[in-house]
Each structure stands twice: as C-alpha cells, then as structure tokens.
Backbone as JSON Lines, residues from 0, in Angstrom:
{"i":0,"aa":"X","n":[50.9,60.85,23.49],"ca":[50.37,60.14,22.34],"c":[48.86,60.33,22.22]}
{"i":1,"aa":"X","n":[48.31,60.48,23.2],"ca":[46.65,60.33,23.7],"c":[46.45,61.89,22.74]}
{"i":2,"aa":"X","n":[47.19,63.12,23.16],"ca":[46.71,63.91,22.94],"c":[46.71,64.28,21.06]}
{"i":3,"aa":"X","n":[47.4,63.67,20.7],"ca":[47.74,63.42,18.94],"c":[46.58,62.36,18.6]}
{"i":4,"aa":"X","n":[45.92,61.59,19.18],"ca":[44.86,60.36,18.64],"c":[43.95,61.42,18.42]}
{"i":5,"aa":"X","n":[43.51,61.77,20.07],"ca":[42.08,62.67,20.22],"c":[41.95,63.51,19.09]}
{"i":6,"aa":"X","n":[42.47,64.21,18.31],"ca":[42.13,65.55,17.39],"c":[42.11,64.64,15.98]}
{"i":7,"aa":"X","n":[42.89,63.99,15.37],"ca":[42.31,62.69,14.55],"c":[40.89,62.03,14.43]}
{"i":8,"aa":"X","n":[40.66,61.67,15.71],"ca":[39.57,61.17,15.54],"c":[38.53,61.97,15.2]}
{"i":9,"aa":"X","n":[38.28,63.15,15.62],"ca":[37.3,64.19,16.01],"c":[37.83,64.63,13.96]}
{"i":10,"aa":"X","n":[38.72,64.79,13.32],"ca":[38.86,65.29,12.51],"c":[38.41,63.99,11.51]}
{"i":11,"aa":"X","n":[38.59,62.9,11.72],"ca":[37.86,61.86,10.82],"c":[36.75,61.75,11.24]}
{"i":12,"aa":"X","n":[35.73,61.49,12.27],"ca":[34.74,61.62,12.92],"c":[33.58,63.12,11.83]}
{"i":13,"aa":"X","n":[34.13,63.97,11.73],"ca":[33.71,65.3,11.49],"c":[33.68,65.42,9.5]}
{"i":14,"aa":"X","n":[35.07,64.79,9.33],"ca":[35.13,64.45,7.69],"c":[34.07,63.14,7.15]}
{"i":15,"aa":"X","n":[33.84,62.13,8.07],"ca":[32.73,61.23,7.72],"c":[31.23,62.1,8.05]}
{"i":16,"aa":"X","n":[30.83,62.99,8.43],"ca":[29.6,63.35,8.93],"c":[29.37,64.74,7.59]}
{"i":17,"aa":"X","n":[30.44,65.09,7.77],"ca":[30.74,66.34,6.24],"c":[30.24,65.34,5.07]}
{"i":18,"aa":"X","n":[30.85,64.07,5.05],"ca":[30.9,63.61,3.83],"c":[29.31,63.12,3.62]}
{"i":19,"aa":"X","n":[28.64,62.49,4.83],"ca":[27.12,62.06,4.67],"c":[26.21,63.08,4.43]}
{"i":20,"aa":"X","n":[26.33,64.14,5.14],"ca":[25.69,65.6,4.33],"c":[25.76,66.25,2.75]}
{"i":21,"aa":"X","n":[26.91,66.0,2.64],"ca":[27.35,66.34,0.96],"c":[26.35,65.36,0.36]}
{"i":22,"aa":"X","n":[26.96,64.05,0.7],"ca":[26.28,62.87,-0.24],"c":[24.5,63.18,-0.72]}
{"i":23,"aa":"X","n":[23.99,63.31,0.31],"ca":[22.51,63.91,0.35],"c":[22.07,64.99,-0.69]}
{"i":24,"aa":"X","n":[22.9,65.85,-0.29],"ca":[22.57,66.83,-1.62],"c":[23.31,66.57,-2.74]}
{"i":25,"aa":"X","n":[24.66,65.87,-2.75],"ca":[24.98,65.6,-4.28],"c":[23.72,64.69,-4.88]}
{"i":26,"aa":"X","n":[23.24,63.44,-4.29],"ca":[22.64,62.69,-4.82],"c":[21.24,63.37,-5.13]}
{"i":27,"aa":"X","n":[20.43,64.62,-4.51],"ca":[19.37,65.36,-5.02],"c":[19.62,65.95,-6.53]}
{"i":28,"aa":"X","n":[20.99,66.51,-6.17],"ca":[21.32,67.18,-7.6],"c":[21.77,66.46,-9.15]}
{"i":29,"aa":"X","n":[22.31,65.35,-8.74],"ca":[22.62,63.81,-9.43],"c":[21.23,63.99,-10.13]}
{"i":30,"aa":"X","n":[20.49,63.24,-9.47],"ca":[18.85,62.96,-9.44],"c":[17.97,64.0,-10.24]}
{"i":31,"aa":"X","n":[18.68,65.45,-10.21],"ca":[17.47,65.81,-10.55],"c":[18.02,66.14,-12.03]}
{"i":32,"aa":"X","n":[19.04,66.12,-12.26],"ca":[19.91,65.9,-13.56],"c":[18.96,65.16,-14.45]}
{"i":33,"aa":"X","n":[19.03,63.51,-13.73],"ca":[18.55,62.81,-14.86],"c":[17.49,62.99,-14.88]}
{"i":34,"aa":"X","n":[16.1,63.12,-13.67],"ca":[14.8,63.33,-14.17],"c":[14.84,64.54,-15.15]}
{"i":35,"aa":"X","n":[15.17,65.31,-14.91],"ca":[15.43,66.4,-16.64],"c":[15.55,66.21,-17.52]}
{"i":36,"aa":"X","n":[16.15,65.16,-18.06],"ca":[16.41,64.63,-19.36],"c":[15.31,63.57,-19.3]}
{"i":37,"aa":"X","n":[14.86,62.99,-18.29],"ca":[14.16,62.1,-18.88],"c":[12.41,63.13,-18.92]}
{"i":38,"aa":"X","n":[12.55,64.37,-18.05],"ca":[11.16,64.75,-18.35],"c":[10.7,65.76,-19.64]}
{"i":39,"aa":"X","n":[11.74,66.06,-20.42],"ca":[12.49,66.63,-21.92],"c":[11.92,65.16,-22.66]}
{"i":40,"aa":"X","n":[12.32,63.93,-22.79],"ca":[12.24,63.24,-23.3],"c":[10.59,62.96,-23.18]}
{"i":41,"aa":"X","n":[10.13,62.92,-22.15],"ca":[8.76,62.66,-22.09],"c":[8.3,63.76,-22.8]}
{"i":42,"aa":"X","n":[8.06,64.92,-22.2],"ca":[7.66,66.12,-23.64],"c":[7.45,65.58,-24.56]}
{"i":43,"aa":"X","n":[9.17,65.34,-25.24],"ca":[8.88,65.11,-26.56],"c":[8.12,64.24,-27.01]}
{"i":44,"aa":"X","n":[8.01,62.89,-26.65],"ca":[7.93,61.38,-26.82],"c":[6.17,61.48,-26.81]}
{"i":45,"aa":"X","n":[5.61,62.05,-25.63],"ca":[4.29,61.76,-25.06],"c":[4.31,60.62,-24.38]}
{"i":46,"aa":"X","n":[5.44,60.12,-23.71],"ca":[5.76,58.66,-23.11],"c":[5.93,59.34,-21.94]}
{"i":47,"aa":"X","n":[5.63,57.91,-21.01],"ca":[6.31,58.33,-19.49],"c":[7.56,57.39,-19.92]}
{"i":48,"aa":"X","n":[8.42,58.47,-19.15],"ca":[10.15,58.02,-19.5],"c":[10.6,57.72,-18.17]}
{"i":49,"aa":"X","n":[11.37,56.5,-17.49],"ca":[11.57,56.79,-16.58],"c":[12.86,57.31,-16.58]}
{"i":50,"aa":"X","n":[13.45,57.87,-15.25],"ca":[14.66,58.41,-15.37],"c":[16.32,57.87,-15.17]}
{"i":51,"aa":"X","n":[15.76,56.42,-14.58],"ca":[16.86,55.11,-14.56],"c":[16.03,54.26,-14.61]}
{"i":52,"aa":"X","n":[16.54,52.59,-14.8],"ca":[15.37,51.84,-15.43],"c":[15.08,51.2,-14.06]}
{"i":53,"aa":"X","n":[15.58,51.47,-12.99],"ca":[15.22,50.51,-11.72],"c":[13.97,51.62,-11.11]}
{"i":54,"aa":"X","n":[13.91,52.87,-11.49],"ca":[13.56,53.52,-10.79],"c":[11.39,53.1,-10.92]}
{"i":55,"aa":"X","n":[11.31,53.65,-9.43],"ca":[9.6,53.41,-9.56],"c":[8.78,54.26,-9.68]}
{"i":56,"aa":"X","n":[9.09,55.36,-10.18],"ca":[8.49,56.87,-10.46],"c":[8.94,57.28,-11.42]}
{"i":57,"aa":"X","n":[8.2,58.25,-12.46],"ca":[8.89,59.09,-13.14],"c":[8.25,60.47,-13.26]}
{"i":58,"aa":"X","n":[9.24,61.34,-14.0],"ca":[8.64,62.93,-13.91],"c":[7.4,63.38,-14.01]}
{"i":59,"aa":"X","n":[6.52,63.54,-13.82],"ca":[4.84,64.13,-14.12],"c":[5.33,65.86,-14.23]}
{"i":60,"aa":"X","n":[5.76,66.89,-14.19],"ca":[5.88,68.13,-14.3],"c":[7.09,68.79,-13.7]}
{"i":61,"aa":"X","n":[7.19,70.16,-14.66],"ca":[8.46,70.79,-13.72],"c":[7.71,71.99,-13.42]}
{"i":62,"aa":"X","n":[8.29,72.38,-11.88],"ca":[7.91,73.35,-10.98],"c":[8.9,74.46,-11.19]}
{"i":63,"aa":"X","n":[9.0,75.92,-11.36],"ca":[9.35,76.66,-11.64],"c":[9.05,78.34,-10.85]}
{"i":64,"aa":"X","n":[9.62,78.82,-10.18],"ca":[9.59,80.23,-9.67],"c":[10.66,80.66,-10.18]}
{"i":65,"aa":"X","n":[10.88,81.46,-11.54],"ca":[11.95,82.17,-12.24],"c":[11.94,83.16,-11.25]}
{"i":66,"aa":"X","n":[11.23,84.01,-10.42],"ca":[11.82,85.66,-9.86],"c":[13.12,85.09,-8.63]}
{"i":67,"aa":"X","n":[13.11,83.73,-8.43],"ca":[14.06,83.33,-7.67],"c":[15.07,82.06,-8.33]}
{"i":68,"aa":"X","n":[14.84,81.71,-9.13],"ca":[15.55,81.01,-9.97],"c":[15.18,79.78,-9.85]}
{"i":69,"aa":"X","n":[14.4,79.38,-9.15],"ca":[14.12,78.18,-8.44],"c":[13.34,77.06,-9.73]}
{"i":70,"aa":"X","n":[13.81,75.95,-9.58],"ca":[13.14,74.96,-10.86],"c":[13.48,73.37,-10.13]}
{"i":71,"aa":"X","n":[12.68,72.48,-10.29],"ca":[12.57,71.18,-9.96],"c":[11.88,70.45,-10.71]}
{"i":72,"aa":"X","n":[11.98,69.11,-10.88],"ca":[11.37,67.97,-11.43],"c":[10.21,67.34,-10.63]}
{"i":73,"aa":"X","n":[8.87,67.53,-10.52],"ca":[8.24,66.45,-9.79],"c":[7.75,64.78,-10.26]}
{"i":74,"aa":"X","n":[7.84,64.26,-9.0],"ca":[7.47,62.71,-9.87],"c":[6.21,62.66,-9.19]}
{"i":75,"aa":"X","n":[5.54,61.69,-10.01],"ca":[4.73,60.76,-9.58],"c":[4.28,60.07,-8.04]}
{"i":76,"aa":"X","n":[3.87,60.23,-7.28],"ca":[3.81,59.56,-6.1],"c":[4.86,60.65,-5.2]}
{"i":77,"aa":"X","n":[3.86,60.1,-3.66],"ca":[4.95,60.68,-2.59],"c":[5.78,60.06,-1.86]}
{"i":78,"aa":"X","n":[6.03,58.5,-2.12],"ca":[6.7,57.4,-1.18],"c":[7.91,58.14,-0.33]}
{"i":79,"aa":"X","n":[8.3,57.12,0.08],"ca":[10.31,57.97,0.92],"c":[10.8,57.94,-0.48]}
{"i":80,"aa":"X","n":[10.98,56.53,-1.23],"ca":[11.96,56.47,-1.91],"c":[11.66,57.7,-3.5]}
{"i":81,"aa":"X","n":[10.56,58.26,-3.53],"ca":[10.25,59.05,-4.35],"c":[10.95,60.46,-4.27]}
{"i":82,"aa":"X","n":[10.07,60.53,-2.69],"ca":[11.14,62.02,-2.11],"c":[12.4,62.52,-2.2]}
{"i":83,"aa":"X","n":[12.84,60.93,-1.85],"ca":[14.33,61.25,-1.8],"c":[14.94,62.16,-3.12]}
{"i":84,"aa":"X","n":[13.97,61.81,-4.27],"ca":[14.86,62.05,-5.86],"c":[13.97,63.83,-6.29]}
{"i":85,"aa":"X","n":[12.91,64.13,-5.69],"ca":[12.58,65.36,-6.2],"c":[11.03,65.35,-4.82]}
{"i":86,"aa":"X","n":[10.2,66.64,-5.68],"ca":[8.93,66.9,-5.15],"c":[8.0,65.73,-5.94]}
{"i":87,"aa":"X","n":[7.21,65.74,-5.15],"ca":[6.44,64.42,-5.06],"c":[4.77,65.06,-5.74]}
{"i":88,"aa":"X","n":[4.03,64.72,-6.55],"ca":[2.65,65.17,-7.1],"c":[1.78,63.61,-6.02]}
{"i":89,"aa":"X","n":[1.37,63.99,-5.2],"ca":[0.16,63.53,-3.9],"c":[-0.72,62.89,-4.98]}
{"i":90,"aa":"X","n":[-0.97,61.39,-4.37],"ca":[-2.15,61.03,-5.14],"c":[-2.92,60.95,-5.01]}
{"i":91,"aa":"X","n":[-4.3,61.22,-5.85],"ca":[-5.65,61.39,-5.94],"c":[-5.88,62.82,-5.27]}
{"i":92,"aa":"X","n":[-4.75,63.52,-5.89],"ca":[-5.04,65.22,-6.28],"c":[-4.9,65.65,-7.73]}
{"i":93,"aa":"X","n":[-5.62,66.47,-8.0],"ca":[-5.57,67.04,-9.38],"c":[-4.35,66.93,-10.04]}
{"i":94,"aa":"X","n":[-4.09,66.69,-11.5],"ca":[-3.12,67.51,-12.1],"c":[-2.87,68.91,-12.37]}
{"i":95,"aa":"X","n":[-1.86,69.57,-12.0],"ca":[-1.85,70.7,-12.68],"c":[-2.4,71.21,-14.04]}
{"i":96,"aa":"X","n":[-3.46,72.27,-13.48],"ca":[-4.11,72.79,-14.65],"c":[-6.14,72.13,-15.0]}
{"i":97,"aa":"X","n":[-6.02,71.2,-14.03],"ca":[-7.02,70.4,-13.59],"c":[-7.82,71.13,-12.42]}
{"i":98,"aa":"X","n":[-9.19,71.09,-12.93],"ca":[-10.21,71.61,-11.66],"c":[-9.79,70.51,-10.15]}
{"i":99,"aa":"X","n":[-9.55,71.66,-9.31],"ca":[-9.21,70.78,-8.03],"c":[-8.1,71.3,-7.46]}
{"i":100,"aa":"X","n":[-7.07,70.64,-6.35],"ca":[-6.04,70.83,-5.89],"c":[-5.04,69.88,-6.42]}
{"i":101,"aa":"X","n":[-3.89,70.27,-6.9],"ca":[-2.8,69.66,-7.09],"c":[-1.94,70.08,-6.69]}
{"i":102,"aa":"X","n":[-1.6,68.75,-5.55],"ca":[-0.39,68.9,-3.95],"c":[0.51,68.73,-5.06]}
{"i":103,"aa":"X","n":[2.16,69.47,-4.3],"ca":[2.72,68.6,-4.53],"c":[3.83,68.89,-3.18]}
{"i":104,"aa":"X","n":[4.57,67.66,-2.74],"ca":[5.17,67.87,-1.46],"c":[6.45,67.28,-1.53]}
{"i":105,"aa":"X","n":[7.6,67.68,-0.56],"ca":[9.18,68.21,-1.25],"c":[9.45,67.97,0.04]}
{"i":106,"aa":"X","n":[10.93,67.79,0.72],"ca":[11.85,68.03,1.65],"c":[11.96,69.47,1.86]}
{"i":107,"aa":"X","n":[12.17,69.66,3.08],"ca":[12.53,71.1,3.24],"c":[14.15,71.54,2.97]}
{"i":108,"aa":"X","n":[14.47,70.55,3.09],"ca":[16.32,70.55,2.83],"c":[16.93,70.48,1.46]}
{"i":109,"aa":"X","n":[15.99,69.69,0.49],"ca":[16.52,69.38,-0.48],"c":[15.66,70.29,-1.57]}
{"i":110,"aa":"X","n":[14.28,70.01,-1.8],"ca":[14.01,70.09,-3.25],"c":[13.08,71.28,-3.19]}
{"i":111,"aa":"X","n":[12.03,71.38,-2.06],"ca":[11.84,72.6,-1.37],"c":[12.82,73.45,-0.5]}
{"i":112,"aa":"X","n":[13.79,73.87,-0.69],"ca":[14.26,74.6,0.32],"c":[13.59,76.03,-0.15]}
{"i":113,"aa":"X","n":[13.65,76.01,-1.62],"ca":[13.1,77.09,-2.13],"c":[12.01,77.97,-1.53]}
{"i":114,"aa":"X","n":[10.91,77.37,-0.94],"ca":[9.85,77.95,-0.66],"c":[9.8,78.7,0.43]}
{"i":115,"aa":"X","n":[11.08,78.97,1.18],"ca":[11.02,80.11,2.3],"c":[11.77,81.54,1.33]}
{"i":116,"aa":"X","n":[12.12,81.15,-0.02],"ca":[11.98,82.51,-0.33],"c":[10.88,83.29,-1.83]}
{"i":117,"aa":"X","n":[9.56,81.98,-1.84],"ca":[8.12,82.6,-2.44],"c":[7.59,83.48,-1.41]}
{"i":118,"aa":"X","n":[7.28,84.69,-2.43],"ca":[6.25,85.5,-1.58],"c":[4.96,85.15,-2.17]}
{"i":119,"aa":"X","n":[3.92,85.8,-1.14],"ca":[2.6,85.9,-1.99],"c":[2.89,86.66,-3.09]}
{"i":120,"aa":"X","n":[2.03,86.55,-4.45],"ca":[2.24,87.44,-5.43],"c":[3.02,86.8,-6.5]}
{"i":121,"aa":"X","n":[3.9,85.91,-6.25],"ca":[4.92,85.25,-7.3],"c":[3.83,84.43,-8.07]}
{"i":122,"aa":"X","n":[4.78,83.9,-9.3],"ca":[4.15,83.1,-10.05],"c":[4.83,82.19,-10.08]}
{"i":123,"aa":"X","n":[4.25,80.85,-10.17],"ca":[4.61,79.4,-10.23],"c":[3.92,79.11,-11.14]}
{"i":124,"aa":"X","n":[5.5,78.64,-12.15],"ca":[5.07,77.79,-13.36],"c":[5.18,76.48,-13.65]}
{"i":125,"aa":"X","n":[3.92,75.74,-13.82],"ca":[4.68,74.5,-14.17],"c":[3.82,73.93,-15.65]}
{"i":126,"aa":"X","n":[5.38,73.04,-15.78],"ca":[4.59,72.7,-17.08],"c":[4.93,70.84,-17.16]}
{"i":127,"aa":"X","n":[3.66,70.69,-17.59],"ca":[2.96,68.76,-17.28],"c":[4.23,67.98,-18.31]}
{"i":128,"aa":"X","n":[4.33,66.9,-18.18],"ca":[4.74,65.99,-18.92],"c":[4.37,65.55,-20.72]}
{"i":129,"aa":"X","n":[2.99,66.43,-20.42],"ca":[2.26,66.4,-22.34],"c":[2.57,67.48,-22.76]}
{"i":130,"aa":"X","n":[3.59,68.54,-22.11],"ca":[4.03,69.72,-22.51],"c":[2.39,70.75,-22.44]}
{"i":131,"aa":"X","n":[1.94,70.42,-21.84],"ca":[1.22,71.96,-21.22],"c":[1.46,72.51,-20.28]}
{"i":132,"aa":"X","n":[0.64,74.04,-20.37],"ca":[1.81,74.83,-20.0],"c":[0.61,75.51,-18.73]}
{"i":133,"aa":"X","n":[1.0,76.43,-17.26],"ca":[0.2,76.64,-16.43],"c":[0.85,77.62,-15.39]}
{"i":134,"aa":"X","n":[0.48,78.81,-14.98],"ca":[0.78,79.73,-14.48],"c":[-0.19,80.08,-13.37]}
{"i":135,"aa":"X","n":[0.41,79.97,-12.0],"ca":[-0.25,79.9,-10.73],"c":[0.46,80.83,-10.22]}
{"i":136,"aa":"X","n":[-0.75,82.06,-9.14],"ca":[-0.18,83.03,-8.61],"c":[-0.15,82.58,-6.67]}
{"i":137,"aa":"X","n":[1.19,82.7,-6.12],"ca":[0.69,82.35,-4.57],"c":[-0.22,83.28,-4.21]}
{"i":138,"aa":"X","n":[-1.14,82.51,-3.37],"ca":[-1.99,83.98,-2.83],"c":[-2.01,83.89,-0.85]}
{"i":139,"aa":"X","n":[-1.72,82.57,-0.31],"ca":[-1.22,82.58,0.85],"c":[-0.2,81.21,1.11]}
{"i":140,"aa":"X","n":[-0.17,81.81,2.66],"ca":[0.83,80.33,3.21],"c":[0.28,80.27,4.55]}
{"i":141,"aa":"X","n":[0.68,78.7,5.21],"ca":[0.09,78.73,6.88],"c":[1.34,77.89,7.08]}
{"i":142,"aa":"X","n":[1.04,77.77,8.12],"ca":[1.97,76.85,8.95],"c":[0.55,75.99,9.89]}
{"i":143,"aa":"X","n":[1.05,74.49,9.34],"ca":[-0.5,73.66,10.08],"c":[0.24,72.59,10.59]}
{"i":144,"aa":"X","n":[-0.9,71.47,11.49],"ca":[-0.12,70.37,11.42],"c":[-0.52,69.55,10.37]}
{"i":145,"aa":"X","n":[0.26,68.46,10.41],"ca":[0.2,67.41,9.23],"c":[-1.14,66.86,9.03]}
{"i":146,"aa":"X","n":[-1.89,66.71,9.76],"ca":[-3.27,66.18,10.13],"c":[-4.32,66.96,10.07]}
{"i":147,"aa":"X","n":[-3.77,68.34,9.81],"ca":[-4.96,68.94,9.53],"c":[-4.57,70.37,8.63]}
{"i":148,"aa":"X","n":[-4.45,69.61,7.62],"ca":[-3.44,71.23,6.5],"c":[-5.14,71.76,5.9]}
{"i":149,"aa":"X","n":[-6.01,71.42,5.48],"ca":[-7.21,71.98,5.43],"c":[-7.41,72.06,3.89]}
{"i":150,"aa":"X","n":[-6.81,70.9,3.42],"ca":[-6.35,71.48,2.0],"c":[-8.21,70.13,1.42]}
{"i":151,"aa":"X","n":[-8.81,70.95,0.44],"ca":[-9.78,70.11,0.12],"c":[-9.48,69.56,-1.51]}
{"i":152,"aa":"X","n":[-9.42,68.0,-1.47],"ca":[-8.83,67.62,-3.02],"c":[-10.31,68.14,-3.66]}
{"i":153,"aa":"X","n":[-11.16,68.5,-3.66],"ca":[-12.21,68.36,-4.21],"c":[-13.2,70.16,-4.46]}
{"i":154,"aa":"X","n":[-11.63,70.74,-4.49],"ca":[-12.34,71.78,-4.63],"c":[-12.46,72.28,-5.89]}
{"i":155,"aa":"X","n":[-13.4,73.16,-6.29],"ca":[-14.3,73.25,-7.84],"c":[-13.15,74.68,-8.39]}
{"i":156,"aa":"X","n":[-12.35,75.5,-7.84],"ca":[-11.32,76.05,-8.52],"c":[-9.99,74.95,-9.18]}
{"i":157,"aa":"X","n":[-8.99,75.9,-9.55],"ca":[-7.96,75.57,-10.36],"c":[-6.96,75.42,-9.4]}
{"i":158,"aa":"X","n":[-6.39,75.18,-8.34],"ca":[-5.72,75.37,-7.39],"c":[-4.11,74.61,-7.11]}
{"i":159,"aa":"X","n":[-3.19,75.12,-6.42],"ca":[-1.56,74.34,-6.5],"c":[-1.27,74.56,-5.39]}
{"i":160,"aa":"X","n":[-1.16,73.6,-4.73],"ca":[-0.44,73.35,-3.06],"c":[0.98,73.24,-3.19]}
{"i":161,"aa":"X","n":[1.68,74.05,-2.8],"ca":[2.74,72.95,-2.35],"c":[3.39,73.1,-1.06]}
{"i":162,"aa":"X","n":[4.0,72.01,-0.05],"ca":[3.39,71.7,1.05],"c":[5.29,71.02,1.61]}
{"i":163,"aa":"X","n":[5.9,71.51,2.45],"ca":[7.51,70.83,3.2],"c":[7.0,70.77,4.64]}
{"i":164,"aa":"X","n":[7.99,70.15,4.9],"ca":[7.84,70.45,6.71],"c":[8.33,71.89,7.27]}
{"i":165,"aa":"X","n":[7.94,71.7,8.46],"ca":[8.55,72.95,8.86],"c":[9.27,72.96,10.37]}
{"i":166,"aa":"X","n":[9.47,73.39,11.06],"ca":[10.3,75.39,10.37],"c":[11.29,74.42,9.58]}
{"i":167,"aa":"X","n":[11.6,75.54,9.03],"ca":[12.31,75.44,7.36],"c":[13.93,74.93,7.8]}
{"i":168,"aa":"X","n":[14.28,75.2,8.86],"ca":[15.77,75.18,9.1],"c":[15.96,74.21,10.68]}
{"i":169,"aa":"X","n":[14.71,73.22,10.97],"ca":[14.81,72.2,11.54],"c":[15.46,71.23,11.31]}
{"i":170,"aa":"X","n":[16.41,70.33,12.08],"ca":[17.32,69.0,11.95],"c":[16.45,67.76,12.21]}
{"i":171,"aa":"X","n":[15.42,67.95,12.92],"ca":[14.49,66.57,13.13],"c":[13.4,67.18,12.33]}
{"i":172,"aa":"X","n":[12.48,65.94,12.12],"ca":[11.06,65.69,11.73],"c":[10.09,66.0,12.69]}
{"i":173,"aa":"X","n":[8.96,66.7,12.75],"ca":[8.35,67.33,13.46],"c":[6.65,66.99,12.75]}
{"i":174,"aa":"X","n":[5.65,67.74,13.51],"ca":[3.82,67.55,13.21],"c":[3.78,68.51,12.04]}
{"i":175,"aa":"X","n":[4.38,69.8,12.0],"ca":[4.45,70.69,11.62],"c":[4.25,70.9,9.73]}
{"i":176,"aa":"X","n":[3.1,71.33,8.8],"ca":[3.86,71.74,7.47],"c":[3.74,73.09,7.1]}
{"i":177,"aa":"X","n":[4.71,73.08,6.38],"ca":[3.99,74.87,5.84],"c":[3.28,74.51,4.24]}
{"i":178,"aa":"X","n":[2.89,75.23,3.97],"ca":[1.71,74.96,3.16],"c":[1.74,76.49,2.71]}
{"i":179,"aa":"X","n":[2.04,76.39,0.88],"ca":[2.02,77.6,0.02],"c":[0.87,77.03,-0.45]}
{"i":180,"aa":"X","n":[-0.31,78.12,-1.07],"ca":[-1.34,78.1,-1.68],"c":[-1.39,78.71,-3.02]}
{"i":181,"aa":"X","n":[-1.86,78.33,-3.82],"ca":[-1.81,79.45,-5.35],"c":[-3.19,79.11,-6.02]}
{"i":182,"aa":"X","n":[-3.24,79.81,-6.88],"ca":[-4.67,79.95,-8.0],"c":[-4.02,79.86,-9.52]}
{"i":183,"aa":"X","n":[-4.48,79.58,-10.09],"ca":[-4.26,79.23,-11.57],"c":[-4.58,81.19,-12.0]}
{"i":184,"aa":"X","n":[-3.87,81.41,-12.6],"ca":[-3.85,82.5,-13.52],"c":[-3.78,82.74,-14.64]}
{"i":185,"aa":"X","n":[-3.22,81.43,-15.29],"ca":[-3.16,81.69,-17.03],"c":[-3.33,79.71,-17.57]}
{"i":186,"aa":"X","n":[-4.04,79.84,-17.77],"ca":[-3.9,78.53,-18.68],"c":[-3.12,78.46,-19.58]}
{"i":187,"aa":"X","n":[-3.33,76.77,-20.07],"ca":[-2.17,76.51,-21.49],"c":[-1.86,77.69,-22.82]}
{"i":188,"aa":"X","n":[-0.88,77.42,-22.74],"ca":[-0.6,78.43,-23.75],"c":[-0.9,78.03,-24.83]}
C-alpha cells in the first residue's frame, strides 16, 4: 500500500509546485494585458489611467526591443507590489527622453527576462504615457553589485538604464545586477 501512497504524493506534491510557477507567470501576463489597455487609454486620454481600480501604480511608458520581439508596460514606482505587475521607472530618475538617467528595473524571470538576449547596438524604444516617442541605442552592460551600479541620476546626457538581477537564470536573490546602458538616438517624432 506504502508503495502506491509514495508516488501520489510526490505526483501531487510536484503538480502543486508546477501549479505555483505557472501562476507567477500567468499572473505577469494577466497583468500586463491590462496595463496595455490602460496605457492605450492613457495615450489617448492624457490621463493617468490606472489599470484596476485597487491598483497603486499605473503605466508611465512602454519598453520595446522589436529585433527580438520583446515589449512591456512600465509603471510608476519600484515597490514589490509594483514589480510584481511589470518593469518599474526608479524614482527621482529622469523620464524617458529627459536630460539625465531614466532607470527602469524588472525581474529577471518575469518582465526582464528579455535582456539576456539585447546586444550592444540594438535599439530600445519607448514611448511615454503623453504619447512621445524615443529611440535609445545600447551601448554597454556590467554586471555590479546592488550598492554600487555607478549609475549617476544627474547626468547632463539623454540616457536609459535598465537594470534585473543577476545571473539571469538564478533561483535565489543575490547582491548581484546586470545593468544595460543606452544613449538616446532619436528624439520625439
């Protein structure tokens, strides 16, 4: 009888741990559904829209690397509960398209996974919530710790961080970020 329990358990055991992994990324992809519609709506509107009405953030820009297909919603703020729903725009950093640095920082699992396949050379597009429009070329990446990414909010170029933990295919939280760098290349259209 023992030997009929044991493989049950291990097979419900294994289907509950499947199922908490799924949940994670269904609920990123859920999530980033509606900030889309609600950051479409902001466009249009010139309103900040939020994207459910409980929610405490809403879209500020979408992030975009077409040579990889890659596209996301960023919000407002970097809290947990922000993260959880997209990439996060760091506060009291520039806006995109704004003299300065404008962070913006993502999960490596979820909303950044993307960024282990930017090269230098790509272009990152994003475009703001007032519908302007901004084209940033990467020009490097590091791997730093958290405490000392070297990133200056106050610098007199056009500049776009964006910033996950790392290594990219870690199960725990670590000191570690990687850190893509870019330059503004084309202003509003």
């Amino acid at each position: 009888m023992s030997r009929f329990i044991s493989p049950l358990v291990l097979a419900l055991v294994g289907t509950i741990l499947f199922g908490d992994g799924a949940y994670i990324h269904a609920k990123a992809w859920l999530a980033q559904v509606l900030l889309e519609r609600a950051f479409d709506r902001s466009v249009a509107t010139g309103q900040i829209v939020k994207p459910w009405s409980w929610a405490d953030t809403w879209p500020v820009a979408r992030i975009e690397v077409k040579r990889i297909g890659a596209s996301a919603i960023v919000l407002e703020g970097t809290s947990g509960q922000a993260l959880a729903f997209g990439p996060g725009h760091l506060d009291s950093t520039a806006d995109a398209g704004e003299r300065g640095v404008a962070v913006y920082a993502a999960h490596r699992d979820t909303h950044f996974r993307f960024l282990r396949n930017v090269s230098v050379g790509d272009v990152i597009e994003i475009t703001r919530r007032d519908g302007r429009h901004f084209r940033y070329r990467a020009d490097s990446s590091a791997v730093v710790r958290f405490d000392a990414s070297g990133i200056a909010p106050s610098a007199r170029d056009f500049e776009l961080v964006l910033s996950t933990c790392w290594p990219f295919d870690a199960v725990t939280s670590g000191p570690e970020r990687y850190i893509l760098h870019a330059t503004l290349i084309e202003p509003d259209e």
